[in-house]
Legacy VTK file of the C-alpha trace (Angstrom):
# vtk DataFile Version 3.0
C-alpha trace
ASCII
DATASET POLYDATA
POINTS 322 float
12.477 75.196 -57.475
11.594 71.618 -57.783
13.703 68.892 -59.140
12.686 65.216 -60.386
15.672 63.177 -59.367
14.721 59.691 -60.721
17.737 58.070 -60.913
18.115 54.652 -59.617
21.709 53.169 -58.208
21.846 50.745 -61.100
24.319 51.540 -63.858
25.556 54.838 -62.546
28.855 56.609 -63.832
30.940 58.342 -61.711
28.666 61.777 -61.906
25.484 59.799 -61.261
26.885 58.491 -58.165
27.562 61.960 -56.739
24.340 63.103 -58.041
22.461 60.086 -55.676
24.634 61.139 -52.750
23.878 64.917 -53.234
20.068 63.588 -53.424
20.177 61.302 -50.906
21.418 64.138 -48.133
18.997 66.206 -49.462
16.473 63.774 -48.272
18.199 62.948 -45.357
19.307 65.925 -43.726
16.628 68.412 -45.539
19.135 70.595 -47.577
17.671 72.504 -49.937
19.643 73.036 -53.032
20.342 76.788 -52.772
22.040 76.016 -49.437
24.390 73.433 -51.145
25.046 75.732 -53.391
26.746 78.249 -50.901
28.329 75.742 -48.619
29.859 73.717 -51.701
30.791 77.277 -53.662
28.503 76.261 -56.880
25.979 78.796 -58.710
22.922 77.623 -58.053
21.833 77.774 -61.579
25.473 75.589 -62.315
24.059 73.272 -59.630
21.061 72.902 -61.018
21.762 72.309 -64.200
24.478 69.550 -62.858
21.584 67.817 -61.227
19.742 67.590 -64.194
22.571 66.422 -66.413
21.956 69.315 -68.290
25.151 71.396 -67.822
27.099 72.275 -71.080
29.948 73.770 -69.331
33.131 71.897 -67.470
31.268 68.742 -66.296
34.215 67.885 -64.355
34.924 71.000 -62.289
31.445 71.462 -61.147
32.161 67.309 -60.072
35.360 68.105 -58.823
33.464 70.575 -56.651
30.764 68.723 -56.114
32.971 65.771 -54.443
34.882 68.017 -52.475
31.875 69.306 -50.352
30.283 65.996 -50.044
33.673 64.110 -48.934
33.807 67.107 -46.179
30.025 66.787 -45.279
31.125 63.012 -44.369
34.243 64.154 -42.576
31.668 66.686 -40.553
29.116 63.640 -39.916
32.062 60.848 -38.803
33.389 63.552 -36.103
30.035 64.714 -35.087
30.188 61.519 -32.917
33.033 63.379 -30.619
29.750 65.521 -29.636
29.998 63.770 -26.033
33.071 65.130 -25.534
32.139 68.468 -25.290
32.188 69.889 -21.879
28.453 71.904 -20.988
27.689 74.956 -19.761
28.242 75.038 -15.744
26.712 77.500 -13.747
29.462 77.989 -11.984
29.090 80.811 -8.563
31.657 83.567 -11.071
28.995 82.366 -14.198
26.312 82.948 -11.923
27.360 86.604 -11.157
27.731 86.750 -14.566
24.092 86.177 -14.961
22.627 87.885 -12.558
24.752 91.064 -14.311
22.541 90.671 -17.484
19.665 89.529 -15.939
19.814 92.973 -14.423
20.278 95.028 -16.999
17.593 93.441 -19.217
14.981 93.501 -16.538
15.608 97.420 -15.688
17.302 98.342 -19.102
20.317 99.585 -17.163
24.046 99.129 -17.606
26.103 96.624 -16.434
30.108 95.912 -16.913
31.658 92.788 -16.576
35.446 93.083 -15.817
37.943 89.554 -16.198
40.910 87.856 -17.417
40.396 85.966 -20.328
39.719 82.236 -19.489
36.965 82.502 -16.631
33.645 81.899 -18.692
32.610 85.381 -19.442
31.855 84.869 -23.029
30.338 81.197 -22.391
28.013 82.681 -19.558
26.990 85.188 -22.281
26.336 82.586 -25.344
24.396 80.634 -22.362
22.419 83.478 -21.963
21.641 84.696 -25.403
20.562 81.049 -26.382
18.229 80.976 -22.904
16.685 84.298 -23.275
14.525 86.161 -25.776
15.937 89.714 -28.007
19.206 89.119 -26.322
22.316 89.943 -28.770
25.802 88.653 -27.739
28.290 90.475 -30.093
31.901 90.021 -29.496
34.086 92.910 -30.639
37.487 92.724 -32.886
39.979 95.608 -33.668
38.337 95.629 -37.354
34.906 97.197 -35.553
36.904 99.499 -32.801
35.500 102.736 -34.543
31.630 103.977 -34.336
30.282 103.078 -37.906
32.246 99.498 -37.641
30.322 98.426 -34.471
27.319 99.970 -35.573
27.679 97.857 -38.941
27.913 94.786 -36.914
25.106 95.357 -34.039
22.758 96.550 -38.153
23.926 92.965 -39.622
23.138 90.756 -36.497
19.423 92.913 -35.372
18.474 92.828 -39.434
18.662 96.102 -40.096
19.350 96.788 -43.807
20.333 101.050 -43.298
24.031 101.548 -44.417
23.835 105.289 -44.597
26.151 106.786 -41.944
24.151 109.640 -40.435
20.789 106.774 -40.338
22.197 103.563 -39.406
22.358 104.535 -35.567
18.546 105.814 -35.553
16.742 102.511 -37.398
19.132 100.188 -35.001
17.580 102.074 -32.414
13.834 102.046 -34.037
14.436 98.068 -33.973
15.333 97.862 -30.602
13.334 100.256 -29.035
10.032 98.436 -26.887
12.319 94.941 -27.673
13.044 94.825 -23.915
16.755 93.316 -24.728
19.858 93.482 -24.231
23.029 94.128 -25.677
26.139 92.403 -24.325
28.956 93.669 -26.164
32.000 91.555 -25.701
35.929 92.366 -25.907
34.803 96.268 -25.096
38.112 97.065 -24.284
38.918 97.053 -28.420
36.369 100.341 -28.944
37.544 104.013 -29.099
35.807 106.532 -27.520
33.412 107.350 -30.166
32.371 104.119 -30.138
32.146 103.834 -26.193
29.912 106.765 -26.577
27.842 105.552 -29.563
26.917 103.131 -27.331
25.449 104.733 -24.242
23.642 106.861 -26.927
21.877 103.507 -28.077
21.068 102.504 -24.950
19.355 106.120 -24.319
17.484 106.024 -27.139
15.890 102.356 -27.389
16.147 101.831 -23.475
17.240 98.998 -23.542
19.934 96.613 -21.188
23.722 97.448 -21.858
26.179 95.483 -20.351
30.061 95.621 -21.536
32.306 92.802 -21.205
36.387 92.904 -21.111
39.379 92.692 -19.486
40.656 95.384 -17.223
41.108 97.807 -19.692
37.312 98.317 -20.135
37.173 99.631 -16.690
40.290 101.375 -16.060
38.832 103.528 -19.647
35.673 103.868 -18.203
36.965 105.303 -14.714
40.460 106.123 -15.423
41.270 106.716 -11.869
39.303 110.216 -12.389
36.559 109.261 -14.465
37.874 110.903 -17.392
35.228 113.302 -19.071
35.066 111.811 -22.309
33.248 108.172 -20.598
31.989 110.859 -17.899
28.259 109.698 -19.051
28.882 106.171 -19.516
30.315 105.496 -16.381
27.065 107.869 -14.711
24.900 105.292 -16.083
26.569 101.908 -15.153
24.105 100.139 -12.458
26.019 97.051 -12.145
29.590 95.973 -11.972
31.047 92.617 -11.771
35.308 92.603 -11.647
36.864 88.470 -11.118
40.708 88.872 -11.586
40.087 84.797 -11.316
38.476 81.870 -11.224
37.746 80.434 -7.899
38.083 76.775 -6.637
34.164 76.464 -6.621
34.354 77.378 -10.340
36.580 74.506 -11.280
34.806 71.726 -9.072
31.586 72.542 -10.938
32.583 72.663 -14.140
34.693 69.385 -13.409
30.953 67.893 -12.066
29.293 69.248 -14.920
31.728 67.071 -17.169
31.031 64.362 -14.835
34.780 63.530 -13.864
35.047 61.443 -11.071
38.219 60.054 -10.727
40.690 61.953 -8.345
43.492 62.255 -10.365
41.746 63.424 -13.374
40.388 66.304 -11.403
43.153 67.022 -9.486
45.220 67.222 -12.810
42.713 69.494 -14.323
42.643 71.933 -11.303
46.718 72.095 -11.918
45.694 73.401 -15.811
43.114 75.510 -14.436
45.550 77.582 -12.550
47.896 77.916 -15.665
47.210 80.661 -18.358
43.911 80.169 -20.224
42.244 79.680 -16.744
38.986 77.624 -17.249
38.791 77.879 -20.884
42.200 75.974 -21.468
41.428 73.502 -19.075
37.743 72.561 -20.604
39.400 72.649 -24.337
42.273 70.054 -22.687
39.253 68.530 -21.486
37.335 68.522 -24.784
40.525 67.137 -26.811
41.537 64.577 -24.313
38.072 62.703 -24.532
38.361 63.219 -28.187
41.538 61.407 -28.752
40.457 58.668 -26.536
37.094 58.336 -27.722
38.831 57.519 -30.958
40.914 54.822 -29.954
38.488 53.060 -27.892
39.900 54.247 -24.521
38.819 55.607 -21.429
39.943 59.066 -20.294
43.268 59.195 -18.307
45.350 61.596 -16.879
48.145 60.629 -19.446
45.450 61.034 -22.502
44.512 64.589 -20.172
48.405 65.956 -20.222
49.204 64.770 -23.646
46.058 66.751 -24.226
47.476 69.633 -22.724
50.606 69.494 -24.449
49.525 69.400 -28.117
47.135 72.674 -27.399
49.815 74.676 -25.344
52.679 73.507 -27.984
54.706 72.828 -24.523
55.122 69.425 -22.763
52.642 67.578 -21.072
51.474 68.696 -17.624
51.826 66.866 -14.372
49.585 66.749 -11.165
LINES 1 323
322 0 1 2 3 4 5 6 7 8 9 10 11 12 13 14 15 16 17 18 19 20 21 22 23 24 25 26 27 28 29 30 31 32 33 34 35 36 37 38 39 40 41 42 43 44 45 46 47 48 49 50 51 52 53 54 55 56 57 58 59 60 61 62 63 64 65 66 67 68 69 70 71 72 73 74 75 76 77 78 79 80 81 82 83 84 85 86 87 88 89 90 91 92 93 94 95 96 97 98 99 100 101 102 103 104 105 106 107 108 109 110 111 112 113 114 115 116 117 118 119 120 121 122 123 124 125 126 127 128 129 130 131 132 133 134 135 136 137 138 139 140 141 142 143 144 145 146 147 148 149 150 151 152 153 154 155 156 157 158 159 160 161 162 163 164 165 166 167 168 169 170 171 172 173 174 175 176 177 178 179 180 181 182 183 184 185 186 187 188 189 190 191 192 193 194 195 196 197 198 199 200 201 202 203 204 205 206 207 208 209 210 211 212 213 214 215 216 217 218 219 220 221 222 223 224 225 226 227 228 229 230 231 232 233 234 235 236 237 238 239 240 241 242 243 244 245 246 247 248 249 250 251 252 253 254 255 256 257 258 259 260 261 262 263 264 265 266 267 268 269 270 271 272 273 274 275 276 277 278 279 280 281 282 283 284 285 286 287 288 289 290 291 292 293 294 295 296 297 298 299 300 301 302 303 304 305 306 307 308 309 310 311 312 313 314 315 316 317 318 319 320 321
């Protein structure tokens, strides 16, 4: 679809003003305007037409509208500056197992499980991956896709596959994966029944390909259950690799605090103390995060008091000291 937007800044009502922004960010930024059209909730025929002056329905709501998205795409730009604040991936020696689980699997399309409390980097190793490696899918499971045809639904949407059909889905995921040489890390196991436990393995039998299951404890203790209960009997047969971290280890937390280049002795030592709390590594890298936020804001430099206030408005509790 192309569009002659001719209008000059000169004389311009309150519509033709939004119109020049909406232009000008298509210029700049290389929108197209069927992508504006989702992100700002507009038909894109409505849109169109709006562009062009053309529109003989409410003028003003599609403006309304129209405004709306464009004051948030600002909002989105202006705090896209706090991008320096974000901590980055640390290969850390527990993220390095991590690796060297999937690395595994993918190279001899086995199965590996990764067992760990929530806050050591398991899912942040395993985005790191995925975005490092090719026909790698990182899918993180939720109690809404616990059942067979739920996860299957979800592993159809994120390889492409269009099938819906119940008794067909499971064969053309497989048909797409098979010869891929990927792998599948399937996060949060610990939410899937048995059926889908076992719909699993029988993916990974037919497009042999790497498995590897991530969770906490639960994933395991299902998987073995002390007796190796019959039902995850040939899941468990096939598992090649396991990794269990109950939590993270000093080593972990002086990387990641290197990685995020904090040098001053209190700071760290301050962040080690929120490291050992509840939310392990993850809480103390989104203190981290929000505490160079706030101060990159106000002009400051980072400080333990910006670092336990920090702590205090993401924990709801009061601030933290070393």
């Amino acid at each position: 679809m192309t569009l002659n937007f001719d209008t000059t800044p000169q004389g311009m009502n309150d519509d033709d003003r939004l119109r020049h922004r909406v232009r000008e960010l298509i210029a700049g930024q290389r929108l197209s305007l069927a992508s504006i059209s989702k992100r700002a909730n507009i038909a894109q025929s409505t849109l169109h037409a709006w562009m062009t002056d053309s529109y003989r329905g409410d003028v003003g709501k599609v403006s309304d509208r129209v405004r709306l998205w464009l004051d948030a795409q600002e909002a989105l730009s202006s705090a896209s500056r706090f991008a320096s604040a974000s901590v980055p991936f640390a290969e850390t020696p527990t993220a390095r197992m991590i690796l060297d689980v999937f690395e595994y699997a993918q190279s001899t399309a086995d199965v590996g499980v990764v067992v760990g409390a929530a806050g050591l980097g398991k899912t942040m190793a395993a985005s790191h991956y995925a975005r490092t490696r090719p026909s790698v899918w990182h899918l993180t499971v939720d109690p809404s896709l616990r059942r067979a045809y739920g996860m299957l639904s979800y592993i159809a949407d994120a390889l492409g596959v269009t099938e819906t059909r119940t008794d067909r889905i499971s064969r053309a995921i497989s048909a797409r994966l098979i010869g891929s040489e990927g792998l599948l890390i399937i996060d949060e196991a610990q939410h899937l029944t048995t059926d889908g436990m076992d719909q699993l393995r029988s993916l990974h039998d037919r497009a042999q390909i790497g498995l590897v299951i991530m969770g906490n404890q639960g994933v395991w203790t299902r998987l073995d259950g002390g007796g190796r209960k019959a039902q995850f009997a040939q899941l468990f047969s096939r598992v090649g690799m396991r990794l269990t971290r109950d939590k993270s280890s000093t080593a972990d937390i002086e990387a990641i605090l290197d990685a995020a280049g904090i040098e001053e002795a209190d700071q760290r030592k301050m962040l080690r103390v929120i490291a050992g709390k509840p939310g392990a590594l993850r809480g103390m890298i989104k203190t981290l995060r929000l505490a160079r936020m706030v101060t990159m804001a106000a002009g400051e430099d980072l400080s333990v008091t910006a670092i336990s206030a920090a702590f205090g408005r993401l924990t709801g509790g009061g601030e933290v000291s070393p």
